[in-house]
N, C-alpha and C positions, 0 to 999 in steps of 0.2 A: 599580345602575349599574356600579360595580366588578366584581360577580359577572361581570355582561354583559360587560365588557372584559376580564376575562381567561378568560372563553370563548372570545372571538376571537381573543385570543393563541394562546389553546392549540390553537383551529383552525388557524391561520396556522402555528404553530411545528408541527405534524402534518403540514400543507399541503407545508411546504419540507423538513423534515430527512426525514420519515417517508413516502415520495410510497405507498411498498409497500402500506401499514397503510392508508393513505389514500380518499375517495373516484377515482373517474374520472376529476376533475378533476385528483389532485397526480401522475398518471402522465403525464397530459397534456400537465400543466406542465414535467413535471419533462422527456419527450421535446421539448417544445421550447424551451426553454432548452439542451438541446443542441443541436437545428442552428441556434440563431441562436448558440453559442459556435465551431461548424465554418464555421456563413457569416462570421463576423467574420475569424479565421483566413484564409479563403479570402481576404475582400477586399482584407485587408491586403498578400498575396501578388500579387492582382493589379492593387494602388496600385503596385508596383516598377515595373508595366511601363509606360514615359513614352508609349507609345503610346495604351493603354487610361486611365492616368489622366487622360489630355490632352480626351481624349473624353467622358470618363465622370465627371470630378472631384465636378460638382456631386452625382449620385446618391450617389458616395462618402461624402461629405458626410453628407448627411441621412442615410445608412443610418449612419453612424458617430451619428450625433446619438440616432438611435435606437435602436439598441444602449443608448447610456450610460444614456440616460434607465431604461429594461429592466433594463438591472444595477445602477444607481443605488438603485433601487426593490426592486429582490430584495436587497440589501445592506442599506439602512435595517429592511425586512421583518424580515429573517436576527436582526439587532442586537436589533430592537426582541422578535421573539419567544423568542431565547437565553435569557430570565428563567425560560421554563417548562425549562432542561436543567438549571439548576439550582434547583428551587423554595426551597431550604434556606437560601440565601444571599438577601440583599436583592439584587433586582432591577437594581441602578443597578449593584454587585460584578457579578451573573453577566455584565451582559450586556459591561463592563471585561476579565471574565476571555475572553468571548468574542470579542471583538475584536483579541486580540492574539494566535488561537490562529492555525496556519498558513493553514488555510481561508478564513481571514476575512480575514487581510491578503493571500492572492491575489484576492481579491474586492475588497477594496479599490482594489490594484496595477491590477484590470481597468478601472477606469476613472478613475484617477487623472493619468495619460499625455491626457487630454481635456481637463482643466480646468487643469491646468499649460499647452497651450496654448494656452488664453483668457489667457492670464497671460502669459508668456513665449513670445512667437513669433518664436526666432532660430533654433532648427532643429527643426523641423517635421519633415523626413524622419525624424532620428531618434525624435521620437516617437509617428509613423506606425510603426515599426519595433517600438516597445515594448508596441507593441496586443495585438502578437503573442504576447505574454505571457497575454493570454485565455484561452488553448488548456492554462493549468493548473489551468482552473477544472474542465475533465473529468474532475480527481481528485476530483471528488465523487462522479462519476455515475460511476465506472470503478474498482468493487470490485478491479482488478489493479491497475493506478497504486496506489490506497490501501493493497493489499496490499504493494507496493513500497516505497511511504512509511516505513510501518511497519517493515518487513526493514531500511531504512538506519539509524531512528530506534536500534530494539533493535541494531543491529552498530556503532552507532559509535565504538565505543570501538577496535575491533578495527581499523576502516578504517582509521582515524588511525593508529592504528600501522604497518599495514602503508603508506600512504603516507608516515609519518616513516621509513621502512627505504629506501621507493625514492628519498626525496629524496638521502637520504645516500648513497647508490647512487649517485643522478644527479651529485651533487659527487666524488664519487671516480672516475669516468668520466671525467668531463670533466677531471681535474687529470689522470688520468693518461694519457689525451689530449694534451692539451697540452704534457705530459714527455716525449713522445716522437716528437711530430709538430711541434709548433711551429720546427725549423728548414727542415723542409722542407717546410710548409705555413704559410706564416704568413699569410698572407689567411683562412685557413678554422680552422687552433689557433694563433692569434698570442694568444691569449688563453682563460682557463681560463671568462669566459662566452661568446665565441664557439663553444669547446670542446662547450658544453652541447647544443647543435643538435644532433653528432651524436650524442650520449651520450643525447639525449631518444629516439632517433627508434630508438635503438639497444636501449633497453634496454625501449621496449615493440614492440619488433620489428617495425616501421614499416619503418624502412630503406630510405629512399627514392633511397639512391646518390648525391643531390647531393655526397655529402660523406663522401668514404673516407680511412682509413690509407693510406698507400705503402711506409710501409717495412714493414723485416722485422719490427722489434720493434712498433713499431705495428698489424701486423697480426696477429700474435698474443695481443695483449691485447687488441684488437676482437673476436675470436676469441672472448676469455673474458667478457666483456661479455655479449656476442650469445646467447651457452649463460647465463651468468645474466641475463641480461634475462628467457627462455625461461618459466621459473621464477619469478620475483620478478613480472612484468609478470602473470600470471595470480593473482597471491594475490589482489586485490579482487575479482577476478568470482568466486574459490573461496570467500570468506565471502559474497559474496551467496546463493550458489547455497545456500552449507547454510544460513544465516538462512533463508533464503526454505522450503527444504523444512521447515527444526522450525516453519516458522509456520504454512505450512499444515497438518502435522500439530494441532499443538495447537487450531487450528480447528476442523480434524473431531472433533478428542478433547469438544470443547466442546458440538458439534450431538450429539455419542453420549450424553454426560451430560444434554444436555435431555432426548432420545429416552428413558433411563435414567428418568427424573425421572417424564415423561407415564405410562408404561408399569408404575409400580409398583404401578397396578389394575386393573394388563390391558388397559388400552384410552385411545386419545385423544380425547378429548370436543373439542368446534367449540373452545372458549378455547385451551384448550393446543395444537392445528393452529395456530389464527392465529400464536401467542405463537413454535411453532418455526418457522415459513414466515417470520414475520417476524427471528429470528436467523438462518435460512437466505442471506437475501439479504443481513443487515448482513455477515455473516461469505463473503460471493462465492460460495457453495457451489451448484456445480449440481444440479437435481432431481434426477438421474440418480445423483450421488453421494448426495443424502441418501437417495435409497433404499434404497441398499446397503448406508447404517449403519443405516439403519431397520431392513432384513432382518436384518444382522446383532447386531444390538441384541436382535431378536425370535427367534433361534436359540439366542441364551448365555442368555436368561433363563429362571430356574427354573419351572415353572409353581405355583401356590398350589393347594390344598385338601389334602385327608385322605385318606389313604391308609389299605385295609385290609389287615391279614397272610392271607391263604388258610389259614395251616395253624393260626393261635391266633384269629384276630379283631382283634388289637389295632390300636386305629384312630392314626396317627402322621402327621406334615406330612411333605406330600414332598418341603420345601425339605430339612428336617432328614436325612431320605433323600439327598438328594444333596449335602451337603454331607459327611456320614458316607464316602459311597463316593472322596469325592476326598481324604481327608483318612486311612481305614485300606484301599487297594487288593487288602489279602490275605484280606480274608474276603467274604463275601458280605452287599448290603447287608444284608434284612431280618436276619441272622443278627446283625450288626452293632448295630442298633438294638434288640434284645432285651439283648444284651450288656450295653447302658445303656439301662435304663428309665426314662423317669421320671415320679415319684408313683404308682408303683404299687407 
């Protein structure tokens, strides 16, 4: 009996994480459970309009009921099959450790905004509002978003920094703002946080005009602001940008070393296909690119067997061959490999 149930786990936990690996059914599943996360989205967007919800309320309703119940059940699912991602650990830890990872408390999040209004129904609009939060659950099914996730997890160190540099930016702006505008603006720098508006707006180079310097000196140090804003305002999108490029490099580096791995007998048997098709897709890679490492995976490697000399007979691996020729480039190989014989 136990064998039996956790076969089914292990089907179930195959069914939901691994839909790729999967029969028919977990691609199935796994495409619609996206567009009912797109239909929820949508509905929610068009509850705002008092015209359509007025009309439409009770359908709202029940699609919203049924939704929950849908995610309710793919969450308990999720929970209850997490025991097979970690077999190592007792079942009742892995599936603790699994509930508290990101994924899991957005799946939560998705339908928690439901049952708080069975509970507390004093404002309803905003927890119609929080539905909306559904639409993070497509970072499962959306290899970029994940890839994204991941880019901010590894750089955080760096963000932080660079937004502890703009805060301190944005307070030395706005003081010095308000040192030299405040007598002749004091509605807009009568003060060093009313100051921050335009110091916000200023120094990621928004600059919406509601709200300028007039004088001389004022407008000179707006001046200096606005060129460093220029600068400082683009450092987070410049460490995303390079996180994001080393990660997808190391990705590929990753699908070249499986490719590397399959290929050290010449050839991919149907196991090791599935095994990289299936890193393929955890890791977002399109076909088109793993072909290219493939090719080029298949171009750098050395080919295997024995090699004979034409002018002695001596029979030698032509790994050794070619590793000789990259290693002394002034003589010629076989000349090279007579040079060092060995066991003879």
């Amino acid at each position: 009996m136990s064998h039996g149930k956790e076969g089914l786990r292990r089907r179930a936990y195959l069914l939901l994480e691994h839909p790729g690996t999967g029969p028919r059914l977990a691609r199935v599943l796994d495409v619609a459970l996206i567009l009912l996360i797109i239909a929820n989205v949508i509905a929610v967007a068009l509850e705002t309009v008092p015209r359509i919800y007025a009309t439409h309320h009770a359908s709202f309703r029940a699609f919203d009921t049924i939704s929950v119940a849908i995610f309710s059940v793919e969450y308990m699912l999720r929970v209850w099959a997490s025991a097979e991602r970690e077999p190592r650990l007792p079942p009742w830890r892995a599936r603790l450790r699994y509930m508290r990872s990101p994924m899991a408390l957005i799946d939560l999040g998705a339908v928690l905004p439901f049952f708080i209004g069975l509970l507390f129904t004093s404002n309803l609009q905003m927890l119609r509002i929080l539905r909306l939060f559904r639409i993070y659950k497509l970072t499962r099914y959306s290899p970029a978003l994940s890839v994204l996730i991941s880019v901010i997890r590894e750089e955080a160190g760096a963000l932080v920094a660079a937004f502890s540099i703009l805060t301190i930016l944005l307070v030395f702006a706005a003081t010095g703002a308000y040192l030299v505008e405040h007598e002749a603006q004091p509605s807009e720098f009568g003060s060093i946080p009313a100051a921050m508006w335009w110091a916000l707006v200023t120094l990621t180079t928004v600059g919406y005009g509601d709200v300028t310097p007039i004088t001389p000196l004022g407008k000179v140090f707006g001046g200096f602001i606005t060129v460093l804003g220029v600068g400082m305002a683009a450092l987070p999108a410049g460490i995303i940008a390079s996180g994001l490029a080393d990660h997808l490099h190391r990705r590929r580096d990753q699908l070249r070393n499986e490719f590397r791995l399959a290929l050290e007998d010449g050839k991919i048997d149907l196991e090791e296909g599935r095994q990289i098709e299936r890193l393929r897709r955890e890791l977002g890679i399109s076909r088109d690119i793993a072909h290219a490492i493939l090719s080029e995976v298949r171009l750098r490697q050395v080919p295997r067997g024995e090699c004979c000399c034409p002018a002695c007979g001596h029979v030698f691996d032509s790994r050794k061959l070619a590793s000789v020729r990259s290693a002394e480039p002034s003589k010629p190989g076989l000349q090279r490999i007579h040079d060092k014989p060995e066991g003879r």
